[in-house]
C-alpha positions, 0 to 999 in steps of 0.5 A, a space after each residue: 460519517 460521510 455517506 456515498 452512493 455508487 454502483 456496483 456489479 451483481 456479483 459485488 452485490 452479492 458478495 457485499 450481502 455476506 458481511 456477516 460471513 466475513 465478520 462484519 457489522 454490516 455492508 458499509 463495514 465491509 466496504 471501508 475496510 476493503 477501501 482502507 485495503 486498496 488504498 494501503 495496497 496502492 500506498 505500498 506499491 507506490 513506497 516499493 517502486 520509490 524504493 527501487 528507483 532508488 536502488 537503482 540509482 544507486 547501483 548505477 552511481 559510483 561517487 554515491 556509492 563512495 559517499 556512502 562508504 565515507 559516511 559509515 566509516 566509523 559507525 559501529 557494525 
């Protein structure tokens, strides 16, 4: 693994100390996973407002509303 070294504030700290209370291994375990949290979190908001511009599109666009419902003409319900 590749180490970091960075700062953080009292109350992180302190938070970080109780690893043990929060089923990990150690600080470093916490910390990853609280990454990997984040960055699943920002990915997923990311994926949501995609989705939304999409939809909106959409709603907003006549042709490909009709494009769609000749395209599920024939599919099985």
């Amino acid at each position: 693994m590749i180490q970091a070294k960075f700062s953080v504030e009292k109350t992180q700290s302190f938070f970080l100390s109780q690893f043990k209370k929060y089923g990990f291994k150690d600080k470093s375990a916490m910390l990853r996973a609280a990454i990997e949290h984040f960055k699943n979190e920002i990915e997923r908001e990311s994926l949501k407002k995609s989705a939304d511009l999409y939809s909106e599109i959409y709603s907003e666009d006549d042709d490909l509303k009709g494009l769609t419902e000749t395209a599920l003409n024939g599919w099985p319900e």
